[in-house]
N, C-alpha and C positions, 0 to 999 in steps of 0.2 A: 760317847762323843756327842755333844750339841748339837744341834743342825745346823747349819749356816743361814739365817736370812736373808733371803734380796728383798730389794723393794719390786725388783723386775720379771719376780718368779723362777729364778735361778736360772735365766737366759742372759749369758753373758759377762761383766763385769757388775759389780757392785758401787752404791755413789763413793765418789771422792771423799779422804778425809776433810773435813770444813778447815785445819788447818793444815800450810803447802810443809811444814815442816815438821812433819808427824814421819815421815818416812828418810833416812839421810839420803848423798845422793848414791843414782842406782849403780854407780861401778865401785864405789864403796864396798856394796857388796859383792860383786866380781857378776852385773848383769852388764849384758849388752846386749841391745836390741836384734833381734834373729829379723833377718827377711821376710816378706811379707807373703814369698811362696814358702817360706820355709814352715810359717806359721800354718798356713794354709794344709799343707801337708800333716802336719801333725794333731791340728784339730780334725780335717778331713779324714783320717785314719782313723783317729780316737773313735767320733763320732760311726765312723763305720761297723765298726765292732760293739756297738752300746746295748747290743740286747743283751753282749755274750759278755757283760766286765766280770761277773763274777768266776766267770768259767777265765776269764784274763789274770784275775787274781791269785784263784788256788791255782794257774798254770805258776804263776809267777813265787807263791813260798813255795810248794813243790820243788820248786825247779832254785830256789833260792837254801833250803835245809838240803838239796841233793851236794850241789856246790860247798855249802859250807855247813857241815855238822852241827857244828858251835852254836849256830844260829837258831837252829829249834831250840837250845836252853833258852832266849831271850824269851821264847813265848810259852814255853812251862805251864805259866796261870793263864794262860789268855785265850779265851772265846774266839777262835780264829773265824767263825761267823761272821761277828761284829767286826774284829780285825777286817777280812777282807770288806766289810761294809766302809772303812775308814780307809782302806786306802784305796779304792775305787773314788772316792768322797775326794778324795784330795786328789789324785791324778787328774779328775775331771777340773778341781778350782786352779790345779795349773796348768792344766790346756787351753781352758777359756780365759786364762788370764796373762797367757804368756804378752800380750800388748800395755796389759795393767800393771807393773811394776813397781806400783806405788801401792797398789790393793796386796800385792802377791807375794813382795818382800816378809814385811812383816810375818804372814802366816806360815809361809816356808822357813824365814830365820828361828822362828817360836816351833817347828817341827823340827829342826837341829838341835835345837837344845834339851827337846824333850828326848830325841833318841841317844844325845850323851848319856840323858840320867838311865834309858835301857841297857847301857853300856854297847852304845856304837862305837866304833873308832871310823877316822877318816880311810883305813885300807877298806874297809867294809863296805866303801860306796862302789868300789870295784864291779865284789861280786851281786852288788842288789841291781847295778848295770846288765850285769848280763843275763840276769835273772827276768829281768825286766824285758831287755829285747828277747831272750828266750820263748815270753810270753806271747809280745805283739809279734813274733814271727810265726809261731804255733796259730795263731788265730786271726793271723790276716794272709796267711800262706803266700806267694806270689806277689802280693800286696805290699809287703815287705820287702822292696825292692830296695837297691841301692842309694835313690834321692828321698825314700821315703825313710829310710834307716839314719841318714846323716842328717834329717831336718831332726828324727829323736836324737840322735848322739847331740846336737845341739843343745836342744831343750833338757836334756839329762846334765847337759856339764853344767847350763845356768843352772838348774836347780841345786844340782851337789854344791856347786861354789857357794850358791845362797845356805843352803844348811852348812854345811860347814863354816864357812863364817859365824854364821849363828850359832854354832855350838861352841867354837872357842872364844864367845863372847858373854857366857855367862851361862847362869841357869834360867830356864821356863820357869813362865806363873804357873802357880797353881791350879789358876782355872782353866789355863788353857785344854783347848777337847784334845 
């Protein structure tokens, strides 16, 4: 997978596309703006845990092929090294971007489509949900409280909405990482 450039040093959001209609608008794809403590919470937690994402990640397919059998076929060929290097990669560009929705669309709609061509279906965002709070509660212990769980259950349905959308709307480029 590519790196992602900022101009910013990978602090924060990335510049604006130069044109306003590069992204459609953002409940097209099933976003809506989360609260600003909700955000808060969820970058705050992220953030909390950042020495330990890889230890958040094998919790998380661990805890993802225990759930669902099936799902270790999709990774067969795959370097699940790199694997968790990519989706540590991307949890963080949708933490720090959940305000960006014009940055965030796009790379989450183009990650739906490449997980159709893995052979995801829409039941499957279920268990990658639980698999995923599995994780942040394994390694924020206590931390993973109640307000801090429902600001994720939030940020988890905008994103699944976004990739799903994105995946029943075609196939990914090529190039994309």
């Amino acid at each position: 997978m590519a790196a992602i450039a900022y101009a910013n040093g990978g602090r924060g959001h990335r510049n604006l596309p130069a044109r306003h209609d590069v992204v459609p608008h953002y409940h097209t794809y099933g976003w809506k703006f989360m609260n600003a403590e909700r955000k808060r919470l969820v970058l705050e937690s992220w953030d909390a845990i950042g020495r330990n994402h890889d230890r958040v990640a094998v919790t998380f397919y661990d805890r993802l092929f225990e759930i669902d059998a099936g799902a270790r076929s999709l990774f067969a060929q795959t370097n699940m090294v790199a694997q968790r290097g990519k989706f540590v990669q991307m949890m963080g560009e949708i933490v720090r971007n959940l305000d960006w929705p014009r940055e965030l669309i796009p790379t989450v709609s183009a990650l739906g489509r490449r997980h159709v061509e893995y052979g995801v279906r829409d039941a499957d965002y279920d268990r990658v949900r639980e698999a995923l709070f599995a994780a942040l509660a394994a390694e924020l212990g206590a931390g993973f409280n109640d307000e801090v769980r429902d600001a994720w259950e939030e940020a988890y349905a905008l994103t699944a909405a976004v990739m799903k959308r994105g995946a029943h709307s075609g196939t990914a480029s090529p190039a994309s990482p």
